[in-house]
N, C-alpha and C positions, 0 to 999 in steps of 0.2 A: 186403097179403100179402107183396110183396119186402120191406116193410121187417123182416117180422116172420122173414122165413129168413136175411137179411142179421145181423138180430139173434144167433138163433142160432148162426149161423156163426164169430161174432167171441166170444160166451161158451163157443163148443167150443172153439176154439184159446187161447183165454186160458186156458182149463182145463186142456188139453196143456202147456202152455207150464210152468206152475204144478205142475203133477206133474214134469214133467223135471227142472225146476231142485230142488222138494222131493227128489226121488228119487238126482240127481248130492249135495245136501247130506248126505242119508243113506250114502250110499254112500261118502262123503268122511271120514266118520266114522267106518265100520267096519262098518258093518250090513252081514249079509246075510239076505236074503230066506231062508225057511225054504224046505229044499228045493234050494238052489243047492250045489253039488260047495265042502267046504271050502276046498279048496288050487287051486282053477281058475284064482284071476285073483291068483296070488302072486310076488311080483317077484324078481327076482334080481340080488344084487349082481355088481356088475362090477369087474375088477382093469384098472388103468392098466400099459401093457406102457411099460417100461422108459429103452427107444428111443427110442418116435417120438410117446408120451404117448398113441395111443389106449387107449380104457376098448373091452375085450371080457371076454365071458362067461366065466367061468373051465370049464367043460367043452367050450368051442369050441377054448380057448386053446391056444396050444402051451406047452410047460413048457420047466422049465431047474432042473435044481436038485432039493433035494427036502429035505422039511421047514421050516423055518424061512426056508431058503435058496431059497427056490422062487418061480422070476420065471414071470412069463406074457407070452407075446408075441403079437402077431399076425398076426406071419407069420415065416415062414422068414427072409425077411429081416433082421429085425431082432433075431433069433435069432443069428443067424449075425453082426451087426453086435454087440449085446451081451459074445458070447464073444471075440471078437477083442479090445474094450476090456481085459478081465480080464484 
């Protein structure tokens, strides 16, 4: 009888194991599950600030500039270090 729940036990986790990794491959590809929110898990490009080379979100970012001419920085700092260059 243990061998036969020990058995069990090792073909449920093989089975988990086999779904996650199936379901990480699907999901790597682009599928979504019908039902899941379109735009939930959508990524967002990042701008390299000028300075000090961190990459931050551009609606966190501070600006400088505007249109074409438009830096993002990530902090005051290097806001302030930037203009000075110029």
């Amino acid at each position: 009888m243990g061998k036969l729940l020990l058995w069990a036990i090792l073909v449920y986790v093989l089975w988990r194991v086999g779904w996650r990794l199936l379901k990480g491959v699907f999901e790597g590809m682009g599928y979504q599950a019908p039902g899941t929110a379109a735009g939930s898990a959508r990524s967002v490009g990042l701008v390299k600030d000028p300075t000090c080379g961190t990459f931050v979100v551009p609606s966190k970012a501070l600006t400088s500039g505007s249109g074409a001419d438009m830096r993002f920085f990530c902090s005051e700092k290097c806001r302030t270090e930037y203009a000075a260059k110029r």
